[in-house]
N, CA, C and O atoms as CSV, one atom per row, in Angstrom:
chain,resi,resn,atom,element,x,y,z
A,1,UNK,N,N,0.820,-1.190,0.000
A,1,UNK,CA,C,0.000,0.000,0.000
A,1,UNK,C,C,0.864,1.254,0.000
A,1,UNK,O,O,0.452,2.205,-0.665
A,2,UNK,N,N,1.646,1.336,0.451
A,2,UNK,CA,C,2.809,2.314,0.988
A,2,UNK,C,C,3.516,2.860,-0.130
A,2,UNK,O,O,3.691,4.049,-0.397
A,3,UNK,N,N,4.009,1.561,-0.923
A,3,UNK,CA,C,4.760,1.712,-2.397
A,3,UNK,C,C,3.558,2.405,-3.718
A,3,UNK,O,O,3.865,3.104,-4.683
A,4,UNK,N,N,2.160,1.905,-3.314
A,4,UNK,CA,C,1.430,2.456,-4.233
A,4,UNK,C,C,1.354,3.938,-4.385
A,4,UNK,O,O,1.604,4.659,-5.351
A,5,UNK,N,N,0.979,4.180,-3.281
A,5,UNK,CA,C,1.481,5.893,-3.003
A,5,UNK,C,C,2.334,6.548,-3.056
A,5,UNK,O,O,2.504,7.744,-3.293
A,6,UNK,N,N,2.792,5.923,-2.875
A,6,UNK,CA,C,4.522,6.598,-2.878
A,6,UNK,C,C,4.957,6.897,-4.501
A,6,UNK,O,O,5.452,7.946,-4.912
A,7,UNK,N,N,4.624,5.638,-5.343
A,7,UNK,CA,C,4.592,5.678,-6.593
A,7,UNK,C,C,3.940,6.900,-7.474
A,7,UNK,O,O,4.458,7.617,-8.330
A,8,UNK,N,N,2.233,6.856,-6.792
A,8,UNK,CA,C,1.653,7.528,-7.305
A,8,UNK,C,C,2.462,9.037,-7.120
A,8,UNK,O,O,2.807,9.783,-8.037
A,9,UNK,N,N,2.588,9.177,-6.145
A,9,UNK,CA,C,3.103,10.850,-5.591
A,9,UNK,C,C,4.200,10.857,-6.511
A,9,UNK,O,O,4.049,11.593,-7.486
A,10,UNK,N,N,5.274,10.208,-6.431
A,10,UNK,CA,C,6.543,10.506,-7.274
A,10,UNK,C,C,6.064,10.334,-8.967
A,10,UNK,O,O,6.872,10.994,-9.620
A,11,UNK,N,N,5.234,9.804,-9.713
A,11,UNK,CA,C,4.840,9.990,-10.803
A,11,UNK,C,C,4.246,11.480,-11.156
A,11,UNK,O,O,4.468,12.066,-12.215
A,12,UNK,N,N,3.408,12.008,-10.017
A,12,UNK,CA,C,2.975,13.660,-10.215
A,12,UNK,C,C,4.269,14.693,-10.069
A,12,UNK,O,O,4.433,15.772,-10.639
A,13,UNK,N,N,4.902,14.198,-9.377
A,13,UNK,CA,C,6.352,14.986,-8.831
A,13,UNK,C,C,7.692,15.174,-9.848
A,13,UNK,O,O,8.712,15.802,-9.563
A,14,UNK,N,N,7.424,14.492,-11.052
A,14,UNK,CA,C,8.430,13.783,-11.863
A,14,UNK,C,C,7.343,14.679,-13.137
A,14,UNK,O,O,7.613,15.734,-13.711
A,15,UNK,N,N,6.332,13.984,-13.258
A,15,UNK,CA,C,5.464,15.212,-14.551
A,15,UNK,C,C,5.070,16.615,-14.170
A,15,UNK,O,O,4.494,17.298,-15.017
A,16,UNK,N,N,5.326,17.113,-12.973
A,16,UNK,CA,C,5.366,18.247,-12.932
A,16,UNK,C,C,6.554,19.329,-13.128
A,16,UNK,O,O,6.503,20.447,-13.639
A,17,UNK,N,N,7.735,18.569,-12.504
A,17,UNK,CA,C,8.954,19.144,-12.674
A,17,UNK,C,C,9.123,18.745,-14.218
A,17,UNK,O,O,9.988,19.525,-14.617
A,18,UNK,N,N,8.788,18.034,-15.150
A,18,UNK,CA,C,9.007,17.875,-16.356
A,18,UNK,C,C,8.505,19.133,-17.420
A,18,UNK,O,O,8.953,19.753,-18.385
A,19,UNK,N,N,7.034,19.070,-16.414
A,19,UNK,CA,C,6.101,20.442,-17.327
A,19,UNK,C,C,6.687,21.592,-17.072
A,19,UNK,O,O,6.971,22.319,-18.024
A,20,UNK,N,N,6.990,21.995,-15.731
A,20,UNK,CA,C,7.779,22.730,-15.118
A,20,UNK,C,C,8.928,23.566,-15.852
A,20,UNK,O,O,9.087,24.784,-15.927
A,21,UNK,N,N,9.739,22.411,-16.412
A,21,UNK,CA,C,11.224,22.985,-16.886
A,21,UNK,C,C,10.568,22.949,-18.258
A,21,UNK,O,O,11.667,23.084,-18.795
A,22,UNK,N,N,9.699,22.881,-19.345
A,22,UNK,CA,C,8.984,23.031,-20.545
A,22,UNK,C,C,8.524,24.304,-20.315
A,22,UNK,O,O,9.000,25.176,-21.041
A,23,UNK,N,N,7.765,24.611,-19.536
A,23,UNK,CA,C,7.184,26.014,-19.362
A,23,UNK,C,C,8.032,26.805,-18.891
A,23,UNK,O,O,8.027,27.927,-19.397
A,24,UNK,N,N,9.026,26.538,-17.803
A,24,UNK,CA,C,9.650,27.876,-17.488
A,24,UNK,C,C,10.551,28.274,-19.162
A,24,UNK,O,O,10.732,29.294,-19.827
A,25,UNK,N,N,10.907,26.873,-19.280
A,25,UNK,CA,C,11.922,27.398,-21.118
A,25,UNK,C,C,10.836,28.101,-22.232
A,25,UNK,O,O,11.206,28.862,-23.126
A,26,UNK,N,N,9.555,27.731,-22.021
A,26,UNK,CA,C,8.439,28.580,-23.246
A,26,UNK,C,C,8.607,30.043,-22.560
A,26,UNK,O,O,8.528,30.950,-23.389
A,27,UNK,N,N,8.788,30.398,-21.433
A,27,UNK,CA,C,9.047,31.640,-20.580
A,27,UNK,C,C,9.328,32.273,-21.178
A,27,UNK,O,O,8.786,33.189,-21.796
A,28,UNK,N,N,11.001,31.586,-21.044
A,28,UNK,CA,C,12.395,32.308,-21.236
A,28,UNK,C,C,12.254,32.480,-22.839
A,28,UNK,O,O,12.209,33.664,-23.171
A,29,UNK,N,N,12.186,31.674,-23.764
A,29,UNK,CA,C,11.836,32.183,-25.628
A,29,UNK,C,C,10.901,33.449,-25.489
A,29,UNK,O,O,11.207,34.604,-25.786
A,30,UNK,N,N,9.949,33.092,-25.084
A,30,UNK,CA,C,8.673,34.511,-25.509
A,30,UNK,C,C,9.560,35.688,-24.790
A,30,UNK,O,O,9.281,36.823,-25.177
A,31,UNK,N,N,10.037,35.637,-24.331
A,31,UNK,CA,C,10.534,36.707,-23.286
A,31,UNK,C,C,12.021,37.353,-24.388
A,31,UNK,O,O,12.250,38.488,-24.804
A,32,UNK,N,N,12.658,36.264,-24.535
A,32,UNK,CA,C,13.878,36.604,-25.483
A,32,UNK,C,C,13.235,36.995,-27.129
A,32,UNK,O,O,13.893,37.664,-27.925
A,33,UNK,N,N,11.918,36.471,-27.427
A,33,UNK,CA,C,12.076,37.026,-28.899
A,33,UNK,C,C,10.855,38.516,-28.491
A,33,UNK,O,O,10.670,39.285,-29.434
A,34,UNK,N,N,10.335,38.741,-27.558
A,34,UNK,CA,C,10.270,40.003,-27.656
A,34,UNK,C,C,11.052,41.392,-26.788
A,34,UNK,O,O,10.571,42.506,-26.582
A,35,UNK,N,N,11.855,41.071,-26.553
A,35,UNK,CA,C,13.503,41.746,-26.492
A,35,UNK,C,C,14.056,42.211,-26.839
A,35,UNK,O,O,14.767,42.914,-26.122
A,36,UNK,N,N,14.228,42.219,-28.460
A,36,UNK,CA,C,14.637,42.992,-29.412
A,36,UNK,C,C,13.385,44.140,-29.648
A,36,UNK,O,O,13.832,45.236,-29.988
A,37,UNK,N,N,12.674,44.110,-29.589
A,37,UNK,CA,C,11.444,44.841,-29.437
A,37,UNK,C,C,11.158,45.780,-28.586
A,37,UNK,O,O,11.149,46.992,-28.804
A,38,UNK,N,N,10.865,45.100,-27.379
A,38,UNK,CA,C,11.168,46.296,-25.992
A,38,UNK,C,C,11.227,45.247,-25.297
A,38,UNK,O,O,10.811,44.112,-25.528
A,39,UNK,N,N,12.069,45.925,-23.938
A,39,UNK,CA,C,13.107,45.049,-22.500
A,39,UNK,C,C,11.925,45.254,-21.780
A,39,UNK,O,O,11.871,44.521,-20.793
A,40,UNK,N,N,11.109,45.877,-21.901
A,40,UNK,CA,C,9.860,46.277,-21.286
A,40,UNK,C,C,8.682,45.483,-21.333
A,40,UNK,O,O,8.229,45.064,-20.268
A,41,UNK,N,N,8.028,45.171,-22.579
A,41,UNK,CA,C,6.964,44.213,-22.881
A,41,UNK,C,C,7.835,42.689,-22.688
A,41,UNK,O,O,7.209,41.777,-22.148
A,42,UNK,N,N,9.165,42.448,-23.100
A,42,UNK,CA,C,9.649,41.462,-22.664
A,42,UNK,C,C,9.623,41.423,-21.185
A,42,UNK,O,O,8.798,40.553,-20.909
A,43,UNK,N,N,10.120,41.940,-20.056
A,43,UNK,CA,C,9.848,41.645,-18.497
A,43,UNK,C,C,8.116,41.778,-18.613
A,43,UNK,O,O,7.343,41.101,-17.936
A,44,UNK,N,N,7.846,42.454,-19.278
A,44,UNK,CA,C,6.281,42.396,-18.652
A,44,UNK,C,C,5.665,40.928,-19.185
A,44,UNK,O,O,4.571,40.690,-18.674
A,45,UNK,N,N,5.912,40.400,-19.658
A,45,UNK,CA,C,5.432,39.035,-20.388
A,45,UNK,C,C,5.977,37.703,-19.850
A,45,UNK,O,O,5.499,36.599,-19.593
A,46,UNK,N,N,7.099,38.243,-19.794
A,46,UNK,CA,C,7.660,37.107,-19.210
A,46,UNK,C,C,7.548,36.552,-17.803
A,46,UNK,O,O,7.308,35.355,-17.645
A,47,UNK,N,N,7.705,37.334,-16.820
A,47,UNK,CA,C,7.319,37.284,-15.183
A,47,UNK,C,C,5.948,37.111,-14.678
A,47,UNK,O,O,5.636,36.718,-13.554
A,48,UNK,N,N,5.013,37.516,-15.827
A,48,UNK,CA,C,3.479,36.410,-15.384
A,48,UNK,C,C,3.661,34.876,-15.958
A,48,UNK,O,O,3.554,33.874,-15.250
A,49,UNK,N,N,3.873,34.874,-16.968
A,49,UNK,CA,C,4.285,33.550,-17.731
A,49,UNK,C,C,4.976,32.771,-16.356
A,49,UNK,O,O,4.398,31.918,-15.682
A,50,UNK,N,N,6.073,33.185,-16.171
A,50,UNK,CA,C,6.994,32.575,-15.179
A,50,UNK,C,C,6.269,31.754,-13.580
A,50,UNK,O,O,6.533,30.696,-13.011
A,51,UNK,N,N,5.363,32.779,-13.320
A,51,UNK,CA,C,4.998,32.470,-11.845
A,51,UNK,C,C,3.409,31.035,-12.420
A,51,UNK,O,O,3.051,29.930,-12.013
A,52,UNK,N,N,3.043,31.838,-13.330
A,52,UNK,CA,C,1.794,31.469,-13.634
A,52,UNK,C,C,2.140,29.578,-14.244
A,52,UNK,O,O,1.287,28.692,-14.216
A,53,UNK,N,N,3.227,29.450,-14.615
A,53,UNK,CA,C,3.681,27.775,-15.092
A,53,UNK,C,C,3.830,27.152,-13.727
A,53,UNK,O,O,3.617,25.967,-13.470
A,54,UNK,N,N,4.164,27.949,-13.003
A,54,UNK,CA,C,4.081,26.950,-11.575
A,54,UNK,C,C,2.377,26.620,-11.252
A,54,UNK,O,O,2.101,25.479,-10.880
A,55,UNK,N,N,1.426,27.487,-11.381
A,55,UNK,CA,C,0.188,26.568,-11.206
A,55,UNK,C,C,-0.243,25.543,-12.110
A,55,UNK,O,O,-0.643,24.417,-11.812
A,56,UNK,N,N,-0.059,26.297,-13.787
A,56,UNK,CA,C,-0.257,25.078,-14.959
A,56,UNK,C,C,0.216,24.227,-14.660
A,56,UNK,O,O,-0.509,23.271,-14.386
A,57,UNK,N,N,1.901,24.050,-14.520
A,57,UNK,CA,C,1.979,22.918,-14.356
A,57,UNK,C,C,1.501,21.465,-13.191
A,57,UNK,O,O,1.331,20.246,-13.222
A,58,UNK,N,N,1.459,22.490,-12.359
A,58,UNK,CA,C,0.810,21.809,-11.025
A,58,UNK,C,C,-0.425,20.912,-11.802
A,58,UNK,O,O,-0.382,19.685,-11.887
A,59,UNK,N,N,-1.579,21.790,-12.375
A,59,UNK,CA,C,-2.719,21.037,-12.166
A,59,UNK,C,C,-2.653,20.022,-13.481
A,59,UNK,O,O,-3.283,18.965,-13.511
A,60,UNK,N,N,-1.719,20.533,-14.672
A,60,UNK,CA,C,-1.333,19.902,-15.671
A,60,UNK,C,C,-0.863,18.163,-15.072
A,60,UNK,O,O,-1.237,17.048,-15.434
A,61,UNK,N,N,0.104,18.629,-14.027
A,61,UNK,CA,C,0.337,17.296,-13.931
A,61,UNK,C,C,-0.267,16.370,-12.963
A,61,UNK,O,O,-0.007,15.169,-12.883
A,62,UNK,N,N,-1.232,17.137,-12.116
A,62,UNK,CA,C,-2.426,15.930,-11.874
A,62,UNK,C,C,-3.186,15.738,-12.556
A,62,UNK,O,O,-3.980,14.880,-12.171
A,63,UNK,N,N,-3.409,16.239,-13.689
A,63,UNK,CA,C,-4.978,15.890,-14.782
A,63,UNK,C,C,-4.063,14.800,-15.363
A,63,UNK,O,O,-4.669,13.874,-15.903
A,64,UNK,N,N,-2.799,14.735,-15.358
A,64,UNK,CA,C,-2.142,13.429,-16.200
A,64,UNK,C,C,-1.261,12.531,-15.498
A,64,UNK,O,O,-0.941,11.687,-16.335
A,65,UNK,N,N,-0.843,12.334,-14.679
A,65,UNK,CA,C,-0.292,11.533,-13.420
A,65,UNK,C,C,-1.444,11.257,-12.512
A,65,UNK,O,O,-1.376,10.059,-12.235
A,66,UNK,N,N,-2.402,11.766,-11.959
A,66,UNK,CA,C,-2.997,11.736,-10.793
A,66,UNK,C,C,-4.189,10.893,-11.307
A,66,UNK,O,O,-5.222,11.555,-11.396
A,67,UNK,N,N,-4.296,9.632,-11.657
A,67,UNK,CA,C,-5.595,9.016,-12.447
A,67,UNK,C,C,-6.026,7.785,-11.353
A,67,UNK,O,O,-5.230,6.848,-11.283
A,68,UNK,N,N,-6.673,7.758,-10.894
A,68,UNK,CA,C,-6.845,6.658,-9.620
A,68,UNK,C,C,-7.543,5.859,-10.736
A,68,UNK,O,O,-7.817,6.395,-11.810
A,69,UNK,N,N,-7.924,4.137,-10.378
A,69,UNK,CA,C,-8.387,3.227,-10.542
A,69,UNK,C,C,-10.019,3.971,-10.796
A,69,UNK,O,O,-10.498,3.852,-11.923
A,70,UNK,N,N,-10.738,4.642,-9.839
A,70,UNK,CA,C,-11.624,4.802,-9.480
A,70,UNK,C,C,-12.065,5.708,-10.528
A,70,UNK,O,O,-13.157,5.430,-11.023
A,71,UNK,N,N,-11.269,7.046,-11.115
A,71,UNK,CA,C,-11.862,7.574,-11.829
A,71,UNK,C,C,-11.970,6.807,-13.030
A,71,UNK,O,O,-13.035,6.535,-13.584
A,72,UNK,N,N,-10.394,6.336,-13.557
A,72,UNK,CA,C,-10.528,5.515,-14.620
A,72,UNK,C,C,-11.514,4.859,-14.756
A,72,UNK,O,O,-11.393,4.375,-15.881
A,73,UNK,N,N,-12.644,4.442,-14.236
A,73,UNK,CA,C,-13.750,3.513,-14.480
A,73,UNK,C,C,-14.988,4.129,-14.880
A,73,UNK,O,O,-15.879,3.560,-15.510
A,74,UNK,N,N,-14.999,5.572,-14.399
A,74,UNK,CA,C,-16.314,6.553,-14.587
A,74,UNK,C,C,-16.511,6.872,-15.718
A,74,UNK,O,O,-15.440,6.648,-16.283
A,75,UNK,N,N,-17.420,7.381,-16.651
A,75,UNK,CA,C,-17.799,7.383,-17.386
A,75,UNK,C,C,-17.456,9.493,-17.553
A,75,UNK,O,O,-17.823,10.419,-16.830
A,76,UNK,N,N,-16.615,9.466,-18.850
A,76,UNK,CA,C,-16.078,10.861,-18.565
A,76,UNK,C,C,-17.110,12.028,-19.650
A,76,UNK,O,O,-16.867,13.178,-20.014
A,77,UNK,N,N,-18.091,11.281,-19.874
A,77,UNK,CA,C,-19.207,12.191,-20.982
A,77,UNK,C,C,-19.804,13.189,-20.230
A,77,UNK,O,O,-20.148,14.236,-20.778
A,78,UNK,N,N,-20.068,12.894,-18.364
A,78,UNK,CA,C,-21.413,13.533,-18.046
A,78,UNK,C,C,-20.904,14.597,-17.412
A,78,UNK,O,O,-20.505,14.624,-16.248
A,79,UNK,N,N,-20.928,15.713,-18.401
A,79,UNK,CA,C,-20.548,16.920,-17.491
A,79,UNK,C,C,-18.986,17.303,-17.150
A,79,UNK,O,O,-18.587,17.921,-16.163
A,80,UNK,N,N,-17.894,16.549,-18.681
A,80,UNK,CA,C,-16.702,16.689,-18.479
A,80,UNK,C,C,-16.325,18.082,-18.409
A,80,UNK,O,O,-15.600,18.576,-17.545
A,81,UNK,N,N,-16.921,18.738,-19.475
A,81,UNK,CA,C,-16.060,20.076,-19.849
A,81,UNK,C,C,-16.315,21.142,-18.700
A,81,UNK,O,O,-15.667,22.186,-18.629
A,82,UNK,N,N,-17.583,20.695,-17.569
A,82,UNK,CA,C,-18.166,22.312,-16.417
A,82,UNK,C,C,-17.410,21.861,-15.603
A,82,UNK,O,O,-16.811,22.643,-14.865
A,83,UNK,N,N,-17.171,20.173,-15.472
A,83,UNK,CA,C,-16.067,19.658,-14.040
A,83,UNK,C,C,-14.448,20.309,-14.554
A,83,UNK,O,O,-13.588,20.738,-13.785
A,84,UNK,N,N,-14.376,20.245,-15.753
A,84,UNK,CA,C,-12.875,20.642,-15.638
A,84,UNK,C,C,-12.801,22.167,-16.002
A,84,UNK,O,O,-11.877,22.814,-15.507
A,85,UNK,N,N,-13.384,22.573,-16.536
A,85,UNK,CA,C,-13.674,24.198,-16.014
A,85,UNK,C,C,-13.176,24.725,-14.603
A,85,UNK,O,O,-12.246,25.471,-14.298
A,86,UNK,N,N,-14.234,23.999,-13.779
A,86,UNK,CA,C,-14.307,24.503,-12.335
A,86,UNK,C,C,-13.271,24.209,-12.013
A,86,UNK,O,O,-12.746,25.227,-11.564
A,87,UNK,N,N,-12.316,23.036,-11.936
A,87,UNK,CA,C,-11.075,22.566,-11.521
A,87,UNK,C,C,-10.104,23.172,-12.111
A,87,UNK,O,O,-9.121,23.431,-11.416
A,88,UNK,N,N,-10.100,23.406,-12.960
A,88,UNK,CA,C,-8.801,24.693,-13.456
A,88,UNK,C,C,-8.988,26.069,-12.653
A,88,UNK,O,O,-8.085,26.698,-12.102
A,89,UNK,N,N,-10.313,26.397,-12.700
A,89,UNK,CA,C,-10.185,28.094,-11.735
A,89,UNK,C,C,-10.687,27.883,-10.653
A,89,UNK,O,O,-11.120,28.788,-9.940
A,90,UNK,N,N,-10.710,26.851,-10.397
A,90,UNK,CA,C,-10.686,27.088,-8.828
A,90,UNK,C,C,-10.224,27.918,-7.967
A,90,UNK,O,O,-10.970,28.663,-7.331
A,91,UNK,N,N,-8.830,27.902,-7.819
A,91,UNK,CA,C,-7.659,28.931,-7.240
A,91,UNK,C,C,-8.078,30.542,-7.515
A,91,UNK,O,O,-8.226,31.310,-6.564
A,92,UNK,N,N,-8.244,30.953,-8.843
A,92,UNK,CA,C,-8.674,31.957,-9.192
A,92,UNK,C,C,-10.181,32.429,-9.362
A,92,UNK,O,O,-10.362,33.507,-9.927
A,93,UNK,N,N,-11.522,31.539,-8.815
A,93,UNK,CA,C,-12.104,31.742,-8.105
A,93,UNK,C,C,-11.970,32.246,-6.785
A,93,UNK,O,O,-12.306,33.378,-6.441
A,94,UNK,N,N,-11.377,31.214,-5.921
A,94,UNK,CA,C,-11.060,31.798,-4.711
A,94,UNK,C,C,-10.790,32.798,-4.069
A,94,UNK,O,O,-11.273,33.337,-3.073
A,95,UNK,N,N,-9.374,33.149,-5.209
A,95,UNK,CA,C,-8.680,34.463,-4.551
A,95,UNK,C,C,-9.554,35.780,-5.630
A,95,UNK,O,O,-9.196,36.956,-5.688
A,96,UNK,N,N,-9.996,35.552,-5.914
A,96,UNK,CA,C,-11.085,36.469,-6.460
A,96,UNK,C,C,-12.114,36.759,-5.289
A,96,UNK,O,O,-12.193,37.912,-4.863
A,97,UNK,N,N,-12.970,35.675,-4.710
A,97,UNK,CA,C,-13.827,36.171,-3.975
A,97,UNK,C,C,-12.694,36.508,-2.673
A,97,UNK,O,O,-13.158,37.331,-1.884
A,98,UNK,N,N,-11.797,36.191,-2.447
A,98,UNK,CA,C,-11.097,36.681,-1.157
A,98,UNK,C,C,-10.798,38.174,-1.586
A,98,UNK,O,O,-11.052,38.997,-0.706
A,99,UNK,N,N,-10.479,38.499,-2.356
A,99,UNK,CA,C,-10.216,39.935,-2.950
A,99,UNK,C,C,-11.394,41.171,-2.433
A,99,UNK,O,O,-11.180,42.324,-2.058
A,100,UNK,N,N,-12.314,40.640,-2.539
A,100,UNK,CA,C,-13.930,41.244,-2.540
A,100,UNK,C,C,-14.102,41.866,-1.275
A,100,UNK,O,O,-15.177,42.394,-0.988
């Protein structure tokens, strides 16, 4: 039981740091090809990009590592696209109504 988990956790931990170093490098390009352009719209583009791949990737890599037995069996027609809606903004639900 111990190893199952353990497994599972280090499989999310391993595709996140994977997505992780993919996105922070899509960062660093968008950031370098608008540079020659302005140092300005480049930092401004780049440093949301930057912070903002640490949540993508987060939830990126439980929608694809994090698959239990249990969901795998459900039937993913009823109401896929409002469940994964809500599960992507969640966070930014939140701190939205905390804002208020």
């Amino acid at each position: 039981m111990g190893d199952a988990m353990g497994n599972g956790t280090l499989r999310v931990l391993i595709v996140y740091v994977v997505l992780l170093i993919a996105g922070q490098a899509a960062a660093v390009g968008i950031g370098l090809m608008l540079d020659p352009v302005s140092k300005t719209a480049a930092l401004a583009t780049f440093i949301p990009i930057y912070y903002a791949m640490y949540w993508v990737a987060w939830r990126l890599a439980l929608l694809i590592a994090d698959r239990s037995p249990q969901a795998q069996g459900e039937t993913k027609t009823d109401g896929a696209p409002a469940k994964l809606a809500a599960w992507l903004l969640a966070p930014a639900v939140l701190a939205f109504d905390m804002a208020e």
